[in-house]
C-alpha positions, 0 to 999 in steps of 0.5 A: 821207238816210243808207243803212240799211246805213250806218247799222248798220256806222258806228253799229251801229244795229240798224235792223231793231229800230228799224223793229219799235220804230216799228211797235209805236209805230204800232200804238198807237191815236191815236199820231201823230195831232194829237189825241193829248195835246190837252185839250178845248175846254171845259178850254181855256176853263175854263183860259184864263180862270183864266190871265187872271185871273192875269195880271190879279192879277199886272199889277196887283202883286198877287204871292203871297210867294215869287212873282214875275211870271213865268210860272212864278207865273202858272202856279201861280196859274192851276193850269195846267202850266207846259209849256202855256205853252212850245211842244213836239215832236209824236211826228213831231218837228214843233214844236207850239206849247203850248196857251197859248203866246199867252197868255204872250206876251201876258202878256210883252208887257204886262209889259214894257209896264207896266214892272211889275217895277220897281214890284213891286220898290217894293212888295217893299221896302214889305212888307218895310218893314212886315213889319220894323216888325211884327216890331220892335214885336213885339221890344219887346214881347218885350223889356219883357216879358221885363223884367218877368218879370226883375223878378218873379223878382227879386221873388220871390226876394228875399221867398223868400230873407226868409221863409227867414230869418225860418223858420230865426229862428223856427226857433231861438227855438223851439229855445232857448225849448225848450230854456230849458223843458226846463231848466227842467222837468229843474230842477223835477223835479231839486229834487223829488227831491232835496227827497224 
């Protein structure tokens, strides 16, 4: 162990400061005890077993998109943080294992066993499979679709672009026979005066 006073000339480390920081710390009620941070026995409970159940769904393949079988997606699916899987350190620097740190070894160890990743990667490409097959139904779907609006708008335009010439022609017949009347009429009138 190294001298306090060595300490504060080599390092400059205010011990005295460092001695009030952990009294302060001590003076805390539960600091240091074993208790401190721990979850009940029935949360334990409660928490195991939806670990289990997760474990259970993600051995049999059953791995929510984006997943994997893996810790961190037995986490998520259990709603368990996934630092009660790892060990942690004690406000004693002691290393104390995390309260479902056998739980993930046990989930490790079956899946190794069970040799589930090759077969997850078989039902990864199977999904994928299928979801390109929807989506090139989906495609054609879209593309006769949209043919068909093409078609239509075709369609459309072309008995549009008829009835335009057949307004503006009768358009011009209205004009010209009109105009024939008012000639004709300008003609009537013309001869009555000139008659009178």
């Amino acid at each position: 162990m190294i001298p306090a006073e060595a300490l504060e000339t080599e390092y400059q480390i205010n011990t005295e400061a460092v001695a009030e920081h952990l009294r302060l710390l001590a003076a805390i009620p539960g600091f240091g005890d074993d208790n401190m941070g721990r979850i009940s026995e029935e949360t334990r409970a409660r928490n195991e077993e939806a670990i289990r159940t997760a474990m259970q769904s993600l051995l049999e393949g059953n791995v929510p998109p984006g997943g994997g079988v893996d810790i961190k997606t037995l986490a998520q699916m259990s709603g368990v943080p996934r630092s009660g899987f790892y060990s942690t350190r004690g406000p004693n620097c002691t290393k104390r294992p995390g309260p479902y740190q056998h739980l993930a070894e046990e989930f490790n160890q079956c899946r190794r066993k069970s040799k589930i990743i090759s077969a997850l990667k078989g039902v990864q490409v199977e999904r994928f499979e299928e979801a390109v097959a929807a989506l090139k139904v989906r495609l054609e779907k879209c593309e006769t679709e949209l043919k068909r609006l093409k078609d239509f708008q075709q369609f459309a335009l072309s008995h549009i672009i008829a009835q335009h010439f057949d307004i503006q022609s009768l358009r011009e017949q209205a004009t010209s026979s009109l105009a024939q009347s008012g000639r004709s009429m300008t003609g009537a009138d013309s001869s009555a005066v000139t008659d009178g």
